[in-house]
C-alpha positions in Angstrom: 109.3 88.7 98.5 110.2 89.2 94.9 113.0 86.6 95.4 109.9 83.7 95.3 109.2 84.7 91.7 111.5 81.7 90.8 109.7 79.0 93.6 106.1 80.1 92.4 107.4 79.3 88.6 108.6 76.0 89.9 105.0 75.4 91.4 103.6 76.1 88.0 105.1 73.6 86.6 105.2 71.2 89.5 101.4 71.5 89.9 100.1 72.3 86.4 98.6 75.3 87.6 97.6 77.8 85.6 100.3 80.4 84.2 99.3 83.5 86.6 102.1 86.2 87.0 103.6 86.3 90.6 103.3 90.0 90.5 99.5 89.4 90.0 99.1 86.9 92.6 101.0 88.3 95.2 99.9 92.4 96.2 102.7 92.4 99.0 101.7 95.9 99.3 98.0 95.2 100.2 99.2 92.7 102.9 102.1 94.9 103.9 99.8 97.3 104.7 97.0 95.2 106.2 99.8 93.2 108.7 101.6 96.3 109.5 99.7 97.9 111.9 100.5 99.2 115.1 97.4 98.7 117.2 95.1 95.9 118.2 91.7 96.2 116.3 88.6 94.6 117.7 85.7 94.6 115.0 81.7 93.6 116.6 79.2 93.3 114.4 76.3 93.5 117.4 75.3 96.8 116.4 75.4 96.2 112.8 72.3 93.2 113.7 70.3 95.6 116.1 69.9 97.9 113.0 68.9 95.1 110.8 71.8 93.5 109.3 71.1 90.0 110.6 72.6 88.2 107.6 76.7 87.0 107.8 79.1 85.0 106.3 80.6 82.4 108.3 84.4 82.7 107.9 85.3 79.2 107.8 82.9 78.4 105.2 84.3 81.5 102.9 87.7 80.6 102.9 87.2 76.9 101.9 84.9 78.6 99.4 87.4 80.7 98.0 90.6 77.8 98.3 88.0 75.6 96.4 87.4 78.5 93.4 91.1 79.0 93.2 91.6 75.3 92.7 89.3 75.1 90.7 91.0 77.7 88.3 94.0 76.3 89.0 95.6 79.1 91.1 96.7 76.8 93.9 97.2 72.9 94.0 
C-alpha cells in the first residue's frame, strides 16, 4: 500500500486534516498480520462473565467513539 502515500497527502489537503505521516497512520504490517490468517477464530466471552468479568464494551458504540476522537483530531474527515 505504499503507493497511497500520494492519495492520503491529497486528503490532507482536501480535508484540512491534520499533517499525520502515512507511514504513521497506516501499520500495514499489524493488519497484514491480523487479516492473514489461515483459520476461523471464534472468541466467547461466557466464561470470562461466570468468573466475574461482567463489565463489556459494546462494539458499535467503541468504534463511533474512536471515528469521533480521530475527527476530532483531525485524522479522518
Amino acid at each position: 500500500m505504499a503507493d497511497k502515500e500520494p492519495l492520503w497527502n491529497a486528503m490532507i489537503e482536501k480535508y484540512g486534516l491534520a499533517p499525520h505521516p502515512y507511514q504513521k497512520i497506516a501499520p500495514w504490517g499489524f493488519g497484514d498480520f491480523v487479516f492473514s490468517w489461515d483459520y476461523d477464530m471464534f472468541a466467547d466471552g461466557s466464561k470470562a462473565r461466570r468468573f466475574g468479568f461482567h463489565e463489556y464494551v459494546d462494539t458499535e458504540v467503541m468504534f463511533l467513539n474512536i471515528f469521533e476522537d480521530f475527527r476530532r483530531r483531525k485524522v479522518i474527515p
